[in-house]
PyMOL CGO cylinders between C-alpha atoms (Angstrom):
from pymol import cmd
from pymol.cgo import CYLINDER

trace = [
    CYLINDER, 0.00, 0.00, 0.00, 1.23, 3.90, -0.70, 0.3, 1, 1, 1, 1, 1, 1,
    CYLINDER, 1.23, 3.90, -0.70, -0.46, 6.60, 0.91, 0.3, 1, 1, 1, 1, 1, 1,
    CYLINDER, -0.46, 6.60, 0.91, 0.11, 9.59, -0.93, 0.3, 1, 1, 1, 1, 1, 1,
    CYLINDER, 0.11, 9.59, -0.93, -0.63, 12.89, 0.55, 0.3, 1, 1, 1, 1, 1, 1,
    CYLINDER, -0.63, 12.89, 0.55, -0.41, 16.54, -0.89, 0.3, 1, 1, 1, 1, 1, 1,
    CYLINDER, -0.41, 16.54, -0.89, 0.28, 19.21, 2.04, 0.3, 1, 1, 1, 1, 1, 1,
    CYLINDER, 0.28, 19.21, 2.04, -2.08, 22.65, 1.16, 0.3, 1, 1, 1, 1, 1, 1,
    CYLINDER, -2.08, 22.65, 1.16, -4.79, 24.22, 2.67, 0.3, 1, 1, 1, 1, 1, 1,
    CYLINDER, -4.79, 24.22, 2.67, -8.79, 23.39, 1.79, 0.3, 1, 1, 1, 1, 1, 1,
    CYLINDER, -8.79, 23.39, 1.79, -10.48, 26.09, 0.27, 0.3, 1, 1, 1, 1, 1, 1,
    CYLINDER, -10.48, 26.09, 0.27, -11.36, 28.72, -2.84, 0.3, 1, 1, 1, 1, 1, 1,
    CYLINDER, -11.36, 28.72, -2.84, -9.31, 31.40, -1.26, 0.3, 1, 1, 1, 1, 1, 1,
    CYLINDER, -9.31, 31.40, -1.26, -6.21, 29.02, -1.17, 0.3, 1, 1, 1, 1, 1, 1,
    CYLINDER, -6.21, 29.02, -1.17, -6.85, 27.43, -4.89, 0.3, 1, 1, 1, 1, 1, 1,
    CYLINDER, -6.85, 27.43, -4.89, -3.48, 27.88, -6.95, 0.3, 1, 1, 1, 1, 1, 1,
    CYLINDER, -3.48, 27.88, -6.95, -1.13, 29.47, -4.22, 0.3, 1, 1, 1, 1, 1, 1,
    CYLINDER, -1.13, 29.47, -4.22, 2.34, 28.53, -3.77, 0.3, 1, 1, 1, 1, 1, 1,
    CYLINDER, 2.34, 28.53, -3.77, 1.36, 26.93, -0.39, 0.3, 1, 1, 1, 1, 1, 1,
    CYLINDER, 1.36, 26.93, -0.39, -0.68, 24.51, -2.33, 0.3, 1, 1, 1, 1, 1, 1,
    CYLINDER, -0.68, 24.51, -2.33, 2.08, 23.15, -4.70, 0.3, 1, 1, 1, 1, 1, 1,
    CYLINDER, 2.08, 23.15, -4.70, 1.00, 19.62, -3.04, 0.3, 1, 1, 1, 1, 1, 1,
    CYLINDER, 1.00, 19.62, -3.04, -2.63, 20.03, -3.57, 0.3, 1, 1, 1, 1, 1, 1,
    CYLINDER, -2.63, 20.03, -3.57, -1.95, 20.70, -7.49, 0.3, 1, 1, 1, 1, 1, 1,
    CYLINDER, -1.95, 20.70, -7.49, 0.14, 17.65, -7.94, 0.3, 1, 1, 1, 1, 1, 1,
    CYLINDER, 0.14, 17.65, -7.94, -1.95, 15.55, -6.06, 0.3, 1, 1, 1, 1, 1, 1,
    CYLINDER, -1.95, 15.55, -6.06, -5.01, 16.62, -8.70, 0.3, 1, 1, 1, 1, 1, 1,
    CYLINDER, -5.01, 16.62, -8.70, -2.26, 15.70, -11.37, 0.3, 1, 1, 1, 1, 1, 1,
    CYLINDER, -2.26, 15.70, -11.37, -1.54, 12.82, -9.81, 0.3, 1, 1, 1, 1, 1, 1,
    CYLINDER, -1.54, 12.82, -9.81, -5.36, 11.77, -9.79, 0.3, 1, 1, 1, 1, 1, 1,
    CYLINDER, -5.36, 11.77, -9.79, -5.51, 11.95, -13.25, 0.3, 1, 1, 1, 1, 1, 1,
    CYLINDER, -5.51, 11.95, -13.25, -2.53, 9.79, -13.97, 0.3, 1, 1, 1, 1, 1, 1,
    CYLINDER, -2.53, 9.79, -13.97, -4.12, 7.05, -11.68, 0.3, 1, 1, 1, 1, 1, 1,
    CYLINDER, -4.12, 7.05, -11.68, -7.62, 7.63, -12.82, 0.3, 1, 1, 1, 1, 1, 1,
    CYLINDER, -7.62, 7.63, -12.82, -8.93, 8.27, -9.21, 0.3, 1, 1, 1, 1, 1, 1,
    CYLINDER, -8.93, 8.27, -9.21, -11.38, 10.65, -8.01, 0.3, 1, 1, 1, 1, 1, 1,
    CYLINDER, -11.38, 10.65, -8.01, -10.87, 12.75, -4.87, 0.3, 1, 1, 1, 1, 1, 1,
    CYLINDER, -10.87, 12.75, -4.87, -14.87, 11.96, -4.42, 0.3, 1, 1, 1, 1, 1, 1,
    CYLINDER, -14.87, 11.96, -4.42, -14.97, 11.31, -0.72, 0.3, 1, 1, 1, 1, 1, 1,
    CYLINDER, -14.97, 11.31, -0.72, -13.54, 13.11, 2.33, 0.3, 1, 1, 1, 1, 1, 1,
    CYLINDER, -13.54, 13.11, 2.33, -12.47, 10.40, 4.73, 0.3, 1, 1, 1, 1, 1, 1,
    CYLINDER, -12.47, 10.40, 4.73, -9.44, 10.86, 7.69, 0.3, 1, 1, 1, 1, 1, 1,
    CYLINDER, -9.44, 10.86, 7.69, -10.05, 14.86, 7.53, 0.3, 1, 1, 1, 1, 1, 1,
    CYLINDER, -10.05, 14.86, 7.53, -8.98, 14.88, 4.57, 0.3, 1, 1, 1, 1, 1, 1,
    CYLINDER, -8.98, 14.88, 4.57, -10.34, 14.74, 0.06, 0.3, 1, 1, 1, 1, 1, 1,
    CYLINDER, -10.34, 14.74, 0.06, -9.36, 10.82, -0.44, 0.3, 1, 1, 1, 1, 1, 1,
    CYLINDER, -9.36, 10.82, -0.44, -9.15, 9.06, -3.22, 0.3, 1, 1, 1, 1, 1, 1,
    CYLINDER, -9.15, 9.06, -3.22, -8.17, 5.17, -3.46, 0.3, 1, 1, 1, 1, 1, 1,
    CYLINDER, -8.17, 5.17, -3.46, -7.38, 2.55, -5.84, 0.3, 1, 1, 1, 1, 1, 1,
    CYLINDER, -7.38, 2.55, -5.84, -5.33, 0.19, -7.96, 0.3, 1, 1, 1, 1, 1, 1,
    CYLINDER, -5.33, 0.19, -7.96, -2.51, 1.25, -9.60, 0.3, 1, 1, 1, 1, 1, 1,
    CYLINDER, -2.51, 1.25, -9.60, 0.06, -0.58, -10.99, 0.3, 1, 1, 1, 1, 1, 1,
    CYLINDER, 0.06, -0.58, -10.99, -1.41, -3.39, -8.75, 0.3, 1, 1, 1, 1, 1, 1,
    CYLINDER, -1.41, -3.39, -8.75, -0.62, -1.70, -5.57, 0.3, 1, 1, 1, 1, 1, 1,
    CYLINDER, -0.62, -1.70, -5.57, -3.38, -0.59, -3.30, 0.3, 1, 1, 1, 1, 1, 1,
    CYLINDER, -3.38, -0.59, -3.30, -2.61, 3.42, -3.73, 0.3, 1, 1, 1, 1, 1, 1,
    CYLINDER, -2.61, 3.42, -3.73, -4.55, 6.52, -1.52, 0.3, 1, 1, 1, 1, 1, 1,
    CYLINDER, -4.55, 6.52, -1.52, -4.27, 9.62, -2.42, 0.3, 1, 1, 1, 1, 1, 1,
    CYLINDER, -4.27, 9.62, -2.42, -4.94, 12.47, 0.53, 0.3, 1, 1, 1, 1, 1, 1,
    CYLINDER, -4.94, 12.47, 0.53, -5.37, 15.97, 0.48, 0.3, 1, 1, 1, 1, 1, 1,
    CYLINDER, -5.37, 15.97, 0.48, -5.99, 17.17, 3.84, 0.3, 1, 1, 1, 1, 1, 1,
    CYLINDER, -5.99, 17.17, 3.84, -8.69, 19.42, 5.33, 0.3, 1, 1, 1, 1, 1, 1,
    CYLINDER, -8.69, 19.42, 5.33, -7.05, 20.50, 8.27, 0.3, 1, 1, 1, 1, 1, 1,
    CYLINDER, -7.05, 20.50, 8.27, -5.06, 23.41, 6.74, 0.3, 1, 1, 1, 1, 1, 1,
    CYLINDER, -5.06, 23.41, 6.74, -1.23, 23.21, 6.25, 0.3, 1, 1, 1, 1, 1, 1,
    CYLINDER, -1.23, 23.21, 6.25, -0.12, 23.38, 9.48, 0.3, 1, 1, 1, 1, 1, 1,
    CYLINDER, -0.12, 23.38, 9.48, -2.51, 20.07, 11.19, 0.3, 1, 1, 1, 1, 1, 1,
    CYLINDER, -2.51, 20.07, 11.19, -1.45, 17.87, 8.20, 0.3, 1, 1, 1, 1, 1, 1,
    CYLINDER, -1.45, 17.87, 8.20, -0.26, 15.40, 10.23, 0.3, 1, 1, 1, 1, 1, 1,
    CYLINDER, -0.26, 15.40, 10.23, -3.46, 14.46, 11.73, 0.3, 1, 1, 1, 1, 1, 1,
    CYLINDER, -3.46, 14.46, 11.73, -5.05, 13.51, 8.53, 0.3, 1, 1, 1, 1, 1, 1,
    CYLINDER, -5.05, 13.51, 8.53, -2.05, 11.23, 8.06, 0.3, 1, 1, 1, 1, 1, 1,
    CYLINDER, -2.05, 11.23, 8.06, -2.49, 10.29, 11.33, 0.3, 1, 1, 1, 1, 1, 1,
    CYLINDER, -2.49, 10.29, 11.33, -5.83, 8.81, 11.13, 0.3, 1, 1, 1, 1, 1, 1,
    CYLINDER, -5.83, 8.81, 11.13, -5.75, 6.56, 7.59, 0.3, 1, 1, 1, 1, 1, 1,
    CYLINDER, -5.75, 6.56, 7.59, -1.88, 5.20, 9.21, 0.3, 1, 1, 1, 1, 1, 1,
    CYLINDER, -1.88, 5.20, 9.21, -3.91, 3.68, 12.15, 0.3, 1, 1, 1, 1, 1, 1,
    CYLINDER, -3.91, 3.68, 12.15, -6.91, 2.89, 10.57, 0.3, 1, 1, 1, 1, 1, 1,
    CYLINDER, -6.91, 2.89, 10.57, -4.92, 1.11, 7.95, 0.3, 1, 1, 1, 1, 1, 1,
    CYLINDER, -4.92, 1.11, 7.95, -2.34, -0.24, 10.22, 0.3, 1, 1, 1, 1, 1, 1,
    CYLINDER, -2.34, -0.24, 10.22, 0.88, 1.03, 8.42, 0.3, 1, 1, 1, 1, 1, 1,
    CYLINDER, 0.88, 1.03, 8.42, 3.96, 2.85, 8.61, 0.3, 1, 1, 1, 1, 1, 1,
    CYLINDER, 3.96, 2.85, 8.61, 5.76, 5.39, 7.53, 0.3, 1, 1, 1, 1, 1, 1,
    CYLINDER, 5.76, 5.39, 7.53, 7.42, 3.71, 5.35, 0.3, 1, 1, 1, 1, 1, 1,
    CYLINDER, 7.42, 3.71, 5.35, 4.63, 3.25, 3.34, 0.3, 1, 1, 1, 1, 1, 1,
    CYLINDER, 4.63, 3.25, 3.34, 4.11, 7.24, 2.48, 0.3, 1, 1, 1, 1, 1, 1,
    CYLINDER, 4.11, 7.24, 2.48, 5.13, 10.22, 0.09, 0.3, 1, 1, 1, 1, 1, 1,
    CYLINDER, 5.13, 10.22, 0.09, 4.78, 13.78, 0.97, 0.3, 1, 1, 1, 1, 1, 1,
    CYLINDER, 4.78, 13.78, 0.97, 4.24, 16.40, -1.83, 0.3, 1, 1, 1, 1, 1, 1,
    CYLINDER, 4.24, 16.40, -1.83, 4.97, 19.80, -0.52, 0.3, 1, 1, 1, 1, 1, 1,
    CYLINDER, 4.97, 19.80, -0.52, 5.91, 23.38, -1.54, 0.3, 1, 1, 1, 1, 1, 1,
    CYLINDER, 5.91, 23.38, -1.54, 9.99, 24.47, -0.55, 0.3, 1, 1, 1, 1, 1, 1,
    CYLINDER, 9.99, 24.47, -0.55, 10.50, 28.22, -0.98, 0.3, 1, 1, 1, 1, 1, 1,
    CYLINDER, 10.50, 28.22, -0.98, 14.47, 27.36, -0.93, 0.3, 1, 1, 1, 1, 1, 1,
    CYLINDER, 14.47, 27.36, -0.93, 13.55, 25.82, -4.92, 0.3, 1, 1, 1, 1, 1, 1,
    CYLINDER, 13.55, 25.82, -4.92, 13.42, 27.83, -7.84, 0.3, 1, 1, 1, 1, 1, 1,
    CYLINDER, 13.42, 27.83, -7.84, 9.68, 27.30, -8.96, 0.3, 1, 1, 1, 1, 1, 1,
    CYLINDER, 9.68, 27.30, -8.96, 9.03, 24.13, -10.88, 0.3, 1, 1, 1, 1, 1, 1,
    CYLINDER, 9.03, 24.13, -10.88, 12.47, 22.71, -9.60, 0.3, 1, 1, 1, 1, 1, 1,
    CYLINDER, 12.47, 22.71, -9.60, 11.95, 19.51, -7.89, 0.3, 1, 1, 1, 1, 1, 1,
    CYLINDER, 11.95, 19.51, -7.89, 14.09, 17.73, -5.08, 0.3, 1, 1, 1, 1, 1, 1,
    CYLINDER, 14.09, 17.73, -5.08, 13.05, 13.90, -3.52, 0.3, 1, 1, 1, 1, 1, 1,
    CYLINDER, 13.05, 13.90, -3.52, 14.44, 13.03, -0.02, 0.3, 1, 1, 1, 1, 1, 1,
    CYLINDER, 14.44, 13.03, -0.02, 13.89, 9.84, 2.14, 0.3, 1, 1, 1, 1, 1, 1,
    CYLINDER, 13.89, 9.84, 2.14, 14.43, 11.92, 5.42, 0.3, 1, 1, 1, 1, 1, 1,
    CYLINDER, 14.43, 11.92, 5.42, 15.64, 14.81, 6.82, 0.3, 1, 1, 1, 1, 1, 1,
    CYLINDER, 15.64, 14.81, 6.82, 14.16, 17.53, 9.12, 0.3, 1, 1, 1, 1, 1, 1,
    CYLINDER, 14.16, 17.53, 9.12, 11.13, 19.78, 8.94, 0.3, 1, 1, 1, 1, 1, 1,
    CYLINDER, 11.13, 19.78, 8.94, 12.87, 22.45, 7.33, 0.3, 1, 1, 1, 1, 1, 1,
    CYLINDER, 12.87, 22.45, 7.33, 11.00, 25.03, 8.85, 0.3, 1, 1, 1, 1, 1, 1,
    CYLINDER, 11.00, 25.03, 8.85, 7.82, 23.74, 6.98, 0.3, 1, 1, 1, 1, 1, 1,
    CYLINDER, 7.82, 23.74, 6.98, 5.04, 23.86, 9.32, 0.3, 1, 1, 1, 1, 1, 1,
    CYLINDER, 5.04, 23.86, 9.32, 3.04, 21.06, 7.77, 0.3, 1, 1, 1, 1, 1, 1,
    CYLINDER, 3.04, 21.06, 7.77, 6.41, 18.55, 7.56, 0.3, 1, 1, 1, 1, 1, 1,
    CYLINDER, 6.41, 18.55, 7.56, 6.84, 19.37, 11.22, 0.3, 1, 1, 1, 1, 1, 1,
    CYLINDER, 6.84, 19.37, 11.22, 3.00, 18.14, 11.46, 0.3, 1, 1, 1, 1, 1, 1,
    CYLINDER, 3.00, 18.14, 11.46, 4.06, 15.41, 9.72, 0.3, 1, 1, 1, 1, 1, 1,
    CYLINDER, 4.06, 15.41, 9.72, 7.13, 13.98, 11.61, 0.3, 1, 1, 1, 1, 1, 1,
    CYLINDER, 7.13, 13.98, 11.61, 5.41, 15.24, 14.91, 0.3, 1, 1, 1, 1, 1, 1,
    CYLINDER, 5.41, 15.24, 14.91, 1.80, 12.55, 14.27, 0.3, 1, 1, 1, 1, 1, 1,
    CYLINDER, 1.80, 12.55, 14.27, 3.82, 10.06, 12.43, 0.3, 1, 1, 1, 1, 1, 1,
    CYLINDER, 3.82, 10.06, 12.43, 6.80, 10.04, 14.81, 0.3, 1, 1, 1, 1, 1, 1,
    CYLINDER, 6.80, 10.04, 14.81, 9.07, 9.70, 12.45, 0.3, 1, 1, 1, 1, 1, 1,
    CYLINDER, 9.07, 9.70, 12.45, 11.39, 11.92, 10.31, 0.3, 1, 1, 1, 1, 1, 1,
    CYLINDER, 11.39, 11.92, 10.31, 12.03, 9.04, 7.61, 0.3, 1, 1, 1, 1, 1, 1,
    CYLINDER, 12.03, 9.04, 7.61, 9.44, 9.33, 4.76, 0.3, 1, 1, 1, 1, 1, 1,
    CYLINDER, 9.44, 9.33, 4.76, 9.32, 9.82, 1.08, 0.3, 1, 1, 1, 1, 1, 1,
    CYLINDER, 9.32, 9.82, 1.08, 9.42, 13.15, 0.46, 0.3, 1, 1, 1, 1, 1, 1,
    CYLINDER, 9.42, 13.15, 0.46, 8.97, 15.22, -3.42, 0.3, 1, 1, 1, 1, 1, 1,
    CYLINDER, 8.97, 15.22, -3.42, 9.89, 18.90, -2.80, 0.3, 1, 1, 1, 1, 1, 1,
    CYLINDER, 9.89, 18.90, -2.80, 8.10, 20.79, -5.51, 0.3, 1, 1, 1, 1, 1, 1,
    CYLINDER, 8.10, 20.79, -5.51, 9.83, 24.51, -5.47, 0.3, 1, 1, 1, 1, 1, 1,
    CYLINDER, 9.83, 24.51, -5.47, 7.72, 27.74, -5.36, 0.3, 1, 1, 1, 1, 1, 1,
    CYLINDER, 7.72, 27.74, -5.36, 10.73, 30.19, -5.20, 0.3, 1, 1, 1, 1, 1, 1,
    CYLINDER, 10.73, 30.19, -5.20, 10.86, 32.87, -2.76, 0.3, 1, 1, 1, 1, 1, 1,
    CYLINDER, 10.86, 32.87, -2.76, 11.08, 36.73, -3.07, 0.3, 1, 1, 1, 1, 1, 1,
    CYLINDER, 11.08, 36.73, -3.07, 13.40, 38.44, 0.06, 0.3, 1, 1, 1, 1, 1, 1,
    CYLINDER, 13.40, 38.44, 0.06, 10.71, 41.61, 0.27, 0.3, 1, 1, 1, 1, 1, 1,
    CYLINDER, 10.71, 41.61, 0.27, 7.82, 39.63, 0.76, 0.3, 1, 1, 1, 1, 1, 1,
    CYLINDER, 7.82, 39.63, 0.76, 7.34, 38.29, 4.45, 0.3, 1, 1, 1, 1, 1, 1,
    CYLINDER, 7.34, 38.29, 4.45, 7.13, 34.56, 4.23, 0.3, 1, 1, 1, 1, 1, 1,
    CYLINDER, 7.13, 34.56, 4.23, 3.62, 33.74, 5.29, 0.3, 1, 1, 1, 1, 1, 1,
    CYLINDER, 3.62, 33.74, 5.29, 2.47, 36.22, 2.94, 0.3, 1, 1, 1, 1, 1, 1,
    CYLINDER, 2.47, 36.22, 2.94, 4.85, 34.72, 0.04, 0.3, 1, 1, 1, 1, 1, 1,
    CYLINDER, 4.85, 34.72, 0.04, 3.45, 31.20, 0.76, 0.3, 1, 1, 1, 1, 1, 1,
    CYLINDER, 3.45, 31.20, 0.76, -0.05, 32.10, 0.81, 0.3, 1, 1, 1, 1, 1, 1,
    CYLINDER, -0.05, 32.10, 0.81, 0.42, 34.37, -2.65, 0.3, 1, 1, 1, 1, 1, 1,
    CYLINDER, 0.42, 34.37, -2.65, -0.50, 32.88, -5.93, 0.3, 1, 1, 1, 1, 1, 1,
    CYLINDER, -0.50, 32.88, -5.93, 2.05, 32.15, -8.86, 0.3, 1, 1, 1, 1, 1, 1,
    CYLINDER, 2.05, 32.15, -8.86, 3.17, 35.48, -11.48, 0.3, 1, 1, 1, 1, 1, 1,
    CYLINDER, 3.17, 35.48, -11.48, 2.06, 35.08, -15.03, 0.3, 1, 1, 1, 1, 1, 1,
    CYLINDER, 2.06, 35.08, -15.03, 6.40, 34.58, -15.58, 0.3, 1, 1, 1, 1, 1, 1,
    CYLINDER, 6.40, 34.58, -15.58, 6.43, 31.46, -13.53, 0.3, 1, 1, 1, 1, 1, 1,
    CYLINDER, 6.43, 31.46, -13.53, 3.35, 29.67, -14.91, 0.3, 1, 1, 1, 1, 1, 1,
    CYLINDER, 3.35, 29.67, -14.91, 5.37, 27.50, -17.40, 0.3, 1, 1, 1, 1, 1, 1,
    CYLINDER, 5.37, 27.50, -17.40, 8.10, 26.46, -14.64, 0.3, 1, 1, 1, 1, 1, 1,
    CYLINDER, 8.10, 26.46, -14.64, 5.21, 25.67, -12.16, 0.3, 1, 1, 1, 1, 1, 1,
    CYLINDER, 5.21, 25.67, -12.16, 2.94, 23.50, -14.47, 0.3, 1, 1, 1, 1, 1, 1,
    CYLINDER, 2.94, 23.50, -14.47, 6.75, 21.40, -15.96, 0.3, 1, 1, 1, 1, 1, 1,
    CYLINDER, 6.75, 21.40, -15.96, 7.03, 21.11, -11.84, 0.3, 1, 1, 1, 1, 1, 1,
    CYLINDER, 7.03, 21.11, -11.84, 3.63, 19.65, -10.97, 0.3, 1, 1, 1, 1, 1, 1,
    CYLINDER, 3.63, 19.65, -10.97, 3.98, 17.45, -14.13, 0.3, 1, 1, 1, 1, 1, 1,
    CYLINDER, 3.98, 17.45, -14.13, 7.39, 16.32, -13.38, 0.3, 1, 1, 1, 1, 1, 1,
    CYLINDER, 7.39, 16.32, -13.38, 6.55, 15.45, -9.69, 0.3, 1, 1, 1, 1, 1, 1,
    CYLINDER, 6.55, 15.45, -9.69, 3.15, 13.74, -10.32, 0.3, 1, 1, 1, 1, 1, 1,
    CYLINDER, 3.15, 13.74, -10.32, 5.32, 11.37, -12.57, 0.3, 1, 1, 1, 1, 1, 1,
    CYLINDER, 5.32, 11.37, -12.57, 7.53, 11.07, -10.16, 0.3, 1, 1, 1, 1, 1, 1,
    CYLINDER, 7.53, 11.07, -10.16, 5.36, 10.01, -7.45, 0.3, 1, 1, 1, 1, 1, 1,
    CYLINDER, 5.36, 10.01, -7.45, 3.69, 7.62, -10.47, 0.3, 1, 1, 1, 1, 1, 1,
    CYLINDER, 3.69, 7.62, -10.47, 6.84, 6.42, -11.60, 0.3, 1, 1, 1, 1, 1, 1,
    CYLINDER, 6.84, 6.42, -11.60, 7.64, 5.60, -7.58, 0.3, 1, 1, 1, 1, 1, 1,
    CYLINDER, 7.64, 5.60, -7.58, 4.35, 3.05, -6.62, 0.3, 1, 1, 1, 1, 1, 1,
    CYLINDER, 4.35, 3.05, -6.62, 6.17, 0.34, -9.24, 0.3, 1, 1, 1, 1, 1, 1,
    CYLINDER, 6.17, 0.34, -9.24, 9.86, 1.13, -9.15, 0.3, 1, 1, 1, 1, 1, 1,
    CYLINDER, 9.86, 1.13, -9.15, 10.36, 2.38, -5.30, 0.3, 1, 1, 1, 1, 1, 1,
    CYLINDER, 10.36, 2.38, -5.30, 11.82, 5.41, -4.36, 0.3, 1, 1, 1, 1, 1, 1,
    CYLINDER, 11.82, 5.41, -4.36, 15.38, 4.66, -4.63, 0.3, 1, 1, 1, 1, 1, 1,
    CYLINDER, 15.38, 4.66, -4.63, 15.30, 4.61, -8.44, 0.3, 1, 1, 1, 1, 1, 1,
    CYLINDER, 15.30, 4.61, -8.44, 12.83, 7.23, -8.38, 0.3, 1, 1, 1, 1, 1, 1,
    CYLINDER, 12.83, 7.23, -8.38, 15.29, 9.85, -6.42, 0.3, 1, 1, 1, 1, 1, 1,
    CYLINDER, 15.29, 9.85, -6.42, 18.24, 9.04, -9.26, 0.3, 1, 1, 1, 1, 1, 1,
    CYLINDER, 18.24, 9.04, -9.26, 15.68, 9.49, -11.86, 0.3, 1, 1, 1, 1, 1, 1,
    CYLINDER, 15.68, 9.49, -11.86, 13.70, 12.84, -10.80, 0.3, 1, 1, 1, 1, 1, 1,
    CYLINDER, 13.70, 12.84, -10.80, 16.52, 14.18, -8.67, 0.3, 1, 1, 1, 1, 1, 1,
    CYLINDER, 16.52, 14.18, -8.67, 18.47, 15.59, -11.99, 0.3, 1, 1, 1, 1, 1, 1,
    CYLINDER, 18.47, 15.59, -11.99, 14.72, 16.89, -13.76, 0.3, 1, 1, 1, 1, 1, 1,
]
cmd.load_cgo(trace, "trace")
């Protein structure tokens, strides 16, 4: 089984900012897999099927950015797996937009919904596909997060969201080692 989950925050007034990088590939992602985020299940938009012949779930959580972890929480123990068994999408401001970066651990990062993350699934070792949103040094970070994209980046984001929804396709039959050396250089 993968669970894979797309950090963002629920919402209209959220749709298409840089915070919600992992919401966008996860609707990519959906497509790839034919599955339909048509239920809301473990606070979170779930979708869940075959693919590739592996039992995959798809999550999007409800609980805004910053409570991810719960949503993970809840289909971990009602499913009875680990961490081992789980990607994280998510935005990093420390990427040029569109570039991607795929780590099996490492800290939080300052990312509010990673540290949700490693804090409800008491671990720091997951699968993790960094999708970059850039940063600008006038623009206070929670404001930058919570922005949406500039007409100039538009191209870079949507060759991002398409390069990490194959990666995260490309991982549920080839595992995340060969995934990272493939990906890593995109």
């Amino acid at each position: 089984m993968k669970i894979i989950i797309g950090l963002g925050n629920p919402g209209v007034k959220y749709e298409n900012t840089r915070h919600n990088a992992g919401f966008m590939v996860l609707d990519k992602l959906a497509q790839k897999c034919n599955l339909e985020f048509n239920q809301e299940k473990f606070s979170a938009y779930f979708a869940k099927g075959k693919v590739k012949g592996e039992d995959v779930i798809l999550l999007k959580p409800t609980t805004y950015m910053n409570n991810s972890g719960f949503a993970l929480r809840q289909c971990l123990d009602f499913y009875k797996v680990g961490m081992e068994n789980v990607i994280v999408i998510y935005d990093d401001v420390d990427l040029p937009v569109g570039k991607l970066r795929l780590r099996q651990k490492g800290s939080a990062g300052g990312h509010n919904g990673i540290k949700s993350i490693i804090s409800c699934g008491f671990s720091n070792e997951f699968d993790r596909i960094r999708v970059g949103v850039g940063k600008d040094a006038k623009i206070p970070m929670i404001e930058w997060v919570l922005s949406k994209f500039r007409p100039e980046e538009k191209e870079d984001l949507e060759k991002g969201i398409n390069n990490a929804a194959d990666a995260a396709y490309y991982s549920i039959d080839h595992g995340f080692d060969m995934t990272m050396n493939r990906y890593n250089k995109k």
